[in-house]
Residue frames relative to the residue before (quaternion, step in Angstrom):
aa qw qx qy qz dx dy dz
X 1.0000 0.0000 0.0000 0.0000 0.00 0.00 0.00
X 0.3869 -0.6250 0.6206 0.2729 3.64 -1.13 0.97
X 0.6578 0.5855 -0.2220 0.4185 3.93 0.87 -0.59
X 0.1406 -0.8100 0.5522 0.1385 3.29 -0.16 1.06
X 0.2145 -0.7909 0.5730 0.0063 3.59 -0.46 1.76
X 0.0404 -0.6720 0.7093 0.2088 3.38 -1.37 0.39
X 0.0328 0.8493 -0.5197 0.0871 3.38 -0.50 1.06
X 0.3660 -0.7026 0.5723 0.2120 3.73 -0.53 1.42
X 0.0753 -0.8092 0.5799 0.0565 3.67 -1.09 1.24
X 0.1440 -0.8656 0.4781 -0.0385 3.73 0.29 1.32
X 0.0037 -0.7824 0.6220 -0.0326 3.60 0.25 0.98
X 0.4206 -0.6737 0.5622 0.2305 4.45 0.55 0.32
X 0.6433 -0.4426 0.3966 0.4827 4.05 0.90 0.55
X 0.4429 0.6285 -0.5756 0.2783 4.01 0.86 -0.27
X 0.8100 -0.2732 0.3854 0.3475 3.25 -1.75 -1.02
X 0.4333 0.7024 -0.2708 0.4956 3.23 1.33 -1.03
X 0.7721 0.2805 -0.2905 0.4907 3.93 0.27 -0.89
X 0.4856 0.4223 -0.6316 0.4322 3.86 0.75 0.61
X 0.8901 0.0504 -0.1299 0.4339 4.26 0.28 -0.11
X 0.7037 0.5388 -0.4156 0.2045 3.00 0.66 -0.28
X 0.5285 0.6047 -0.4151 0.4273 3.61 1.64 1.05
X 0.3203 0.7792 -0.1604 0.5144 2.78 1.66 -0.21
X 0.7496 0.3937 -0.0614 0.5284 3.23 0.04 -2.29
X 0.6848 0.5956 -0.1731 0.3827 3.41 0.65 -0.54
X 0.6182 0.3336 -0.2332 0.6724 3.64 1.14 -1.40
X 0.6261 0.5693 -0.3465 0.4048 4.00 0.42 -0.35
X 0.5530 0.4674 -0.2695 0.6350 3.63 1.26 -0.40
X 0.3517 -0.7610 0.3561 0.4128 3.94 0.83 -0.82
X 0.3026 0.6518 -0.6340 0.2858 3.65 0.81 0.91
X 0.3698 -0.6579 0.6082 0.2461 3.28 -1.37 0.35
X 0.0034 0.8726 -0.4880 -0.0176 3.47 -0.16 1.01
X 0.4660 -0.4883 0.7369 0.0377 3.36 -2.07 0.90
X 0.1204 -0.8276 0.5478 0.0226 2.73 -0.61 1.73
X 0.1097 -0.7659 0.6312 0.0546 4.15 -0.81 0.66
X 0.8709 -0.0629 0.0810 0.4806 3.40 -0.80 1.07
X 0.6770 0.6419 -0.3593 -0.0242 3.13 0.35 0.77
X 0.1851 0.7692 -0.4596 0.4035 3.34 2.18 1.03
X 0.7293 -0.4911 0.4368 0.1901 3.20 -1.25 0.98
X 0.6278 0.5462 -0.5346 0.1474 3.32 -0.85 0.23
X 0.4660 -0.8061 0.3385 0.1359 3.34 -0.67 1.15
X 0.3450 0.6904 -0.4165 0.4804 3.47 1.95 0.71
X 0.2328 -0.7685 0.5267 0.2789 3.08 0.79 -0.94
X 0.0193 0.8476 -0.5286 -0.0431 3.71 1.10 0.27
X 0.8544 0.3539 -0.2820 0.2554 3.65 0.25 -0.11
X 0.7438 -0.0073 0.1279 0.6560 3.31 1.29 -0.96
X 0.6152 -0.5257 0.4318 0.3984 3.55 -1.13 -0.04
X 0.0636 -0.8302 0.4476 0.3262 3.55 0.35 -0.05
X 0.1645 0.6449 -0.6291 0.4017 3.61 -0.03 1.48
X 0.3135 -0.8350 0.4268 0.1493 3.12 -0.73 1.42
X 0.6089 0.4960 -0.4407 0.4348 3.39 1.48 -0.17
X 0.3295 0.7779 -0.4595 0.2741 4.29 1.49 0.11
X 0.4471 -0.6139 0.5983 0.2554 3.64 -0.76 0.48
X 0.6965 0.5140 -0.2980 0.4024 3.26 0.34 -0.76
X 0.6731 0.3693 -0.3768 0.5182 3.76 1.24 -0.93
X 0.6324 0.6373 -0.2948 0.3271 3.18 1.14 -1.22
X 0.6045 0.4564 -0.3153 0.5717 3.95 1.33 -0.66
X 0.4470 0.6792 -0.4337 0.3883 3.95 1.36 -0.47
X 0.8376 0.3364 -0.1068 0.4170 2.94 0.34 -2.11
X 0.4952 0.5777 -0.5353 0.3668 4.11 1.21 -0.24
X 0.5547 0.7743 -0.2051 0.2254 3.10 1.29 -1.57
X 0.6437 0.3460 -0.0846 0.6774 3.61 1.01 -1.92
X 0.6394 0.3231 -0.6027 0.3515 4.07 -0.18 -0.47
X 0.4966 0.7061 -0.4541 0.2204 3.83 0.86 -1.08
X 0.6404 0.6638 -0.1296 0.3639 2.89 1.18 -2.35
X 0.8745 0.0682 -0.0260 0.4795 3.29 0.24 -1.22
X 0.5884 -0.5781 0.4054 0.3941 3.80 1.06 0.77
X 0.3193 0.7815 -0.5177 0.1387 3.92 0.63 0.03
X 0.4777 -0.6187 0.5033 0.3684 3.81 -1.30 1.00
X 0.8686 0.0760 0.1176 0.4752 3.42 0.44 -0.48
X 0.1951 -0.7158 0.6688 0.0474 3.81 -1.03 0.99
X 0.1762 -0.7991 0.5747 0.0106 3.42 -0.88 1.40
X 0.0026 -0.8627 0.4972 0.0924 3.65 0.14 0.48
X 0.2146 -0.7591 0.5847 0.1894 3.79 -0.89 0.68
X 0.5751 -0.5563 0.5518 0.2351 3.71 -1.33 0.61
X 0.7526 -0.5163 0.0797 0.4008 3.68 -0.56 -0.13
X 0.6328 0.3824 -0.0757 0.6690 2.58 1.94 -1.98
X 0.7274 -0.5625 0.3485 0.1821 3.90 0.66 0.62
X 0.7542 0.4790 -0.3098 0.3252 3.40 1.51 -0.12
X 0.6684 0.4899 -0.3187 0.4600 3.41 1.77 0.98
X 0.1625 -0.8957 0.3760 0.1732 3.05 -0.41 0.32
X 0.1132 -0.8800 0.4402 0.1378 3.55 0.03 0.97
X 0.1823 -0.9029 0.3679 0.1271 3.72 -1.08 0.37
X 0.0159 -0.8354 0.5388 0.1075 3.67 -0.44 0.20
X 0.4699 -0.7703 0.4137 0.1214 3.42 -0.55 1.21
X 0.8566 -0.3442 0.2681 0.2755 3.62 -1.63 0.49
X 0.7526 0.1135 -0.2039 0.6158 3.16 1.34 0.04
X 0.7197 -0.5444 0.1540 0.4025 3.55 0.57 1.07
X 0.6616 0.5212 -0.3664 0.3954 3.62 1.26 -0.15
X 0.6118 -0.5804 0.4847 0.2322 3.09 -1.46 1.35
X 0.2102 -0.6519 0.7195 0.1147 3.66 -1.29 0.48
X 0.1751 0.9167 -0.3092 -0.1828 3.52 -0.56 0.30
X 0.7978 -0.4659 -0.3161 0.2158 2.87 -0.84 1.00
X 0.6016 0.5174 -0.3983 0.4601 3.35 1.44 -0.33
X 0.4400 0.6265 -0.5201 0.3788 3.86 1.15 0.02
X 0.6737 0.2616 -0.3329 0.6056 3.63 1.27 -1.27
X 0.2696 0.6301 -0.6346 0.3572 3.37 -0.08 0.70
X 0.7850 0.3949 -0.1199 0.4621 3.32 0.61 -1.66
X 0.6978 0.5036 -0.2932 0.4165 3.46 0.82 -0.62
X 0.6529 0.3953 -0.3652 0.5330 3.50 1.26 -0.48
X 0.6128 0.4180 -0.4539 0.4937 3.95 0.74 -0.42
X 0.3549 0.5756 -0.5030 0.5382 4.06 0.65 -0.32
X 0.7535 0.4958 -0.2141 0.3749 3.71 0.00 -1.58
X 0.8420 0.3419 -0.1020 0.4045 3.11 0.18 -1.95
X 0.5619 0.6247 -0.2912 0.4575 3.62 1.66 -0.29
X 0.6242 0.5565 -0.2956 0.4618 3.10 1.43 -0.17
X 0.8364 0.2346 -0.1799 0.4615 3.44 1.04 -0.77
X 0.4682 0.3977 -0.4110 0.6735 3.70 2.01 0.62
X 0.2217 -0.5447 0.7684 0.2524 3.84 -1.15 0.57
X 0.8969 0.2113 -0.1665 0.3510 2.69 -2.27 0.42
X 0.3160 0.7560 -0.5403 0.1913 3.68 1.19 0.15
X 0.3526 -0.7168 0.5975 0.0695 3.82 -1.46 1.03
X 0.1194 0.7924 -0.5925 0.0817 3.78 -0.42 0.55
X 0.4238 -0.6544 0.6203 0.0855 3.32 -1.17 1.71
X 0.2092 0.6294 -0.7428 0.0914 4.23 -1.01 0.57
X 0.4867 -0.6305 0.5756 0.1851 3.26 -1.10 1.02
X 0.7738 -0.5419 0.2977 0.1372 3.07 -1.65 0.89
X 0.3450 0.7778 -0.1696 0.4972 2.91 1.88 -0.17
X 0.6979 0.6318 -0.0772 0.3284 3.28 0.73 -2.33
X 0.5170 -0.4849 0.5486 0.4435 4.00 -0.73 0.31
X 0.2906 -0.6819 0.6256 0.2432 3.77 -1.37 0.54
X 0.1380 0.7162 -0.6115 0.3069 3.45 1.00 1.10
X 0.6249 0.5943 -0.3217 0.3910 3.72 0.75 -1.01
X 0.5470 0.6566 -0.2288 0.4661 3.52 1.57 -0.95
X 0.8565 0.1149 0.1633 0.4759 3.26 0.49 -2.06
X 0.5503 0.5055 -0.5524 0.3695 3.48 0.47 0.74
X 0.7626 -0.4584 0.3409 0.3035 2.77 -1.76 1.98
X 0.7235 0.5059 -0.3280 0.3362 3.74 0.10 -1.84
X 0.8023 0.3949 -0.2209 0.3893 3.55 0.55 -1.40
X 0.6041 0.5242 -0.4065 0.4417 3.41 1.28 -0.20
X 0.5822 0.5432 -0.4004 0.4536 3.76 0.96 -1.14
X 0.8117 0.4074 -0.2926 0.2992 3.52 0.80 -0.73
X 0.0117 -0.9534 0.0315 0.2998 2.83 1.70 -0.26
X 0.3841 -0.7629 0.4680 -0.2268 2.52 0.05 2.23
X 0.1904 -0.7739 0.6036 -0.0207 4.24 -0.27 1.15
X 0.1293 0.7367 -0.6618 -0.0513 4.06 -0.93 0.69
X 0.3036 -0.6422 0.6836 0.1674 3.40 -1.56 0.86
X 0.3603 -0.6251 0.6894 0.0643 3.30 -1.09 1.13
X 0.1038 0.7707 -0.6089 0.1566 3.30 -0.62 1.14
X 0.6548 -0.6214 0.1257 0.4115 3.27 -1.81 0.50
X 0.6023 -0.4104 0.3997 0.5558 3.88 -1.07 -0.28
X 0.6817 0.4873 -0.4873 0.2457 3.48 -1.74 0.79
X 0.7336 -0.4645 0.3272 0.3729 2.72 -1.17 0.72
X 0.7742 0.3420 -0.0434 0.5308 3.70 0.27 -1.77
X 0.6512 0.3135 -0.4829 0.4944 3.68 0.60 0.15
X 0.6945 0.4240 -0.3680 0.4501 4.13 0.85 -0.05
X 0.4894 0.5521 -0.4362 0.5151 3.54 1.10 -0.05
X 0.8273 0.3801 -0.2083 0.3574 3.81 0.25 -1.38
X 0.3953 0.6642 -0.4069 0.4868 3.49 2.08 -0.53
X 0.7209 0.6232 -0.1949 0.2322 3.19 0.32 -1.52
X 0.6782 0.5594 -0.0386 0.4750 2.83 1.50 -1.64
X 0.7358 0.4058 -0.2710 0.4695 3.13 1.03 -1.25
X 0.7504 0.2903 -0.3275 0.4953 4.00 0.88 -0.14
X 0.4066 -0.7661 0.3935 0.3049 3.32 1.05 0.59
X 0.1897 0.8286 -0.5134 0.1179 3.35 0.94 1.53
X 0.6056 -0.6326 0.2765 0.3957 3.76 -0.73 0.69
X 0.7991 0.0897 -0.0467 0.5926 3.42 1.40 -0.80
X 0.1857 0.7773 -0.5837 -0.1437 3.75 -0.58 -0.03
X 0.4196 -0.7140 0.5598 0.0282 3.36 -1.01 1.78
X 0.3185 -0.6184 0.7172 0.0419 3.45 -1.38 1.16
X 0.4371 -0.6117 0.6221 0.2185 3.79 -1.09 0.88
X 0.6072 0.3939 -0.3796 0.5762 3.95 0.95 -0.33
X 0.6122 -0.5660 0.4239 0.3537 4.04 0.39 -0.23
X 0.5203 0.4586 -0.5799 0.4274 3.79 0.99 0.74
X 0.1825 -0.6209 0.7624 0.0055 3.17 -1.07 1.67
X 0.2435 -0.6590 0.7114 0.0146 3.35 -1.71 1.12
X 0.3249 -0.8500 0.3693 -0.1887 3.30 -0.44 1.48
X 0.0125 0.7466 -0.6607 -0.0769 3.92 1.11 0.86
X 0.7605 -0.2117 0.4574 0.4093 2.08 -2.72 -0.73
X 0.6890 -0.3052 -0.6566 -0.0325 1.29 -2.43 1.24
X 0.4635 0.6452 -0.5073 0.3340 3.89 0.54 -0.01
X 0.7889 -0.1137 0.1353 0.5886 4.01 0.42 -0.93
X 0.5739 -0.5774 0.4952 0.3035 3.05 -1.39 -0.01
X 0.6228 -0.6970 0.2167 0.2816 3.60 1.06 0.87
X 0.3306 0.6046 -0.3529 0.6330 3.13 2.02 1.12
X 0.4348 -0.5809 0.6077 0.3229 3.57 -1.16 1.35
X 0.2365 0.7573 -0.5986 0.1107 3.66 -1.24 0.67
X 0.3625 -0.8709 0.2889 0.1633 3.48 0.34 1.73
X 0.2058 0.7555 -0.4245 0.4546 3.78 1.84 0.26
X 0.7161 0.6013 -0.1751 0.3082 2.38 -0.06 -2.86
X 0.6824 0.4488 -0.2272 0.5303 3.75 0.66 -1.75
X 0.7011 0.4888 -0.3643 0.3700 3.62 -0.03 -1.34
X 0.7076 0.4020 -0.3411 0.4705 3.95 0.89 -0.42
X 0.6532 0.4765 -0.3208 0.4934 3.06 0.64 -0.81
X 0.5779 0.4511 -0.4711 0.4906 4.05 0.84 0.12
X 0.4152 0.6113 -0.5452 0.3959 3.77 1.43 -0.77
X 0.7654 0.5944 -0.1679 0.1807 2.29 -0.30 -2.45
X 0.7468 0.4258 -0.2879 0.4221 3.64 0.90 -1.19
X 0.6395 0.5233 -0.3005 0.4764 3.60 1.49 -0.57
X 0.6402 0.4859 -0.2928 0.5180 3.69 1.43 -0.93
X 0.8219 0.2203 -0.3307 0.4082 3.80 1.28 0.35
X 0.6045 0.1636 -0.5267 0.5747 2.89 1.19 1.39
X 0.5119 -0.7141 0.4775 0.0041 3.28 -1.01 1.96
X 0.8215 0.2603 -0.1615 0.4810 3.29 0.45 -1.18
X 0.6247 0.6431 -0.2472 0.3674 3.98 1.08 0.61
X 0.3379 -0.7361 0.5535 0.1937 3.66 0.10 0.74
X 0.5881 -0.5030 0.4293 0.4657 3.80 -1.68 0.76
X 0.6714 0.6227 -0.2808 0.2875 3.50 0.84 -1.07
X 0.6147 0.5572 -0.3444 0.4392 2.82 1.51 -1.15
């Protein structure tokens, strides 16, 4: 990243806090760790990224330490929840829209799968249409947005619970909450002069 991020990484004690601080300082964010030693009690919160409780965690520490951006992992690591520069959560099918906005810009004709579930922002925002970007509403689940995705070789297909399914060249077309957590960099480290909030 050309953007020097401070970014709170809140993994709730899951799996996620064996790399995904790590994965993070290695991209170049300076990161604030929150909960992220092992321990399979979970002593603080559920670690579910859609939980108030993590989600008031991670408003909590960006306040604290001014951070661009709180990244929050699920247990097993394959979501990625978020709460922005001023402590408010975005969720997830909203960043849905904000990364396809993004990634529609530098894939023409880009296709994105969001279950049925999902804001119909994907449908009718100005940005994704000027670019013209196409989504297939499809059914809820996990395995029926993964194989959608696949089968129209769409660039992204977004779960309303926060599995994002990633093709080529972005992932390997496996929800993987990393995969997401860069690609939120990446969309802030190419627009410079914008806040998460913004």
């Amino acid at each position: 990243l050309k953007r020097k991020l401070k970014v709170v990484c809140a993994c709730g004690n899951g799996t996620a806090g064996a790399f995904a601080p790590q994965v993070l300082e290695a991209v170049g964010c300076e990161v604030i760790r929150l909960d992220c030693e092992l321990d399979h009690t979970f002593p603080n919160y559920n670690p579910n990224t859609e939980d108030m409780k993590m989600l008031h965690a991670m408003r909590d520490e960006v306040l604290r330490v001014q951070a661009d951006v709180a990244l929050g992992f699920d247990g097993d690591g394959d979501r990625c929840g978020v709460v922005d520069n001023e402590g408010e959560e975005i969720f997830a099918d909203k960043v849905g829209v904000m990364l396809a906005r993004d990634l529609s810009a530098k894939h023409s004709n880009a296709i994105f799968v969001a279950d049925v579930k999902s804001t119909g922002l994907f449908m009718t925002d100005p940005v994704l249409r000027q670019q013209g970007a196409k989504t297939d509403y499809w059914k809820t689940g996990h395995s029926y947005i993964k194989r959608r995705a696949n089968e129209i070789k769409a660039l992204v297909g977004f779960e309303k619970s926060g599995h994002y399914f990633f093709n080529p060249p972005i992932g390997r077309g496996y929800d993987d909450g990393l995969v997401s957590a860069v690609a939120i960099c990446e969309m802030l480290d190419r627009n410079p002069g914008k806040s998460m909030a913004d």
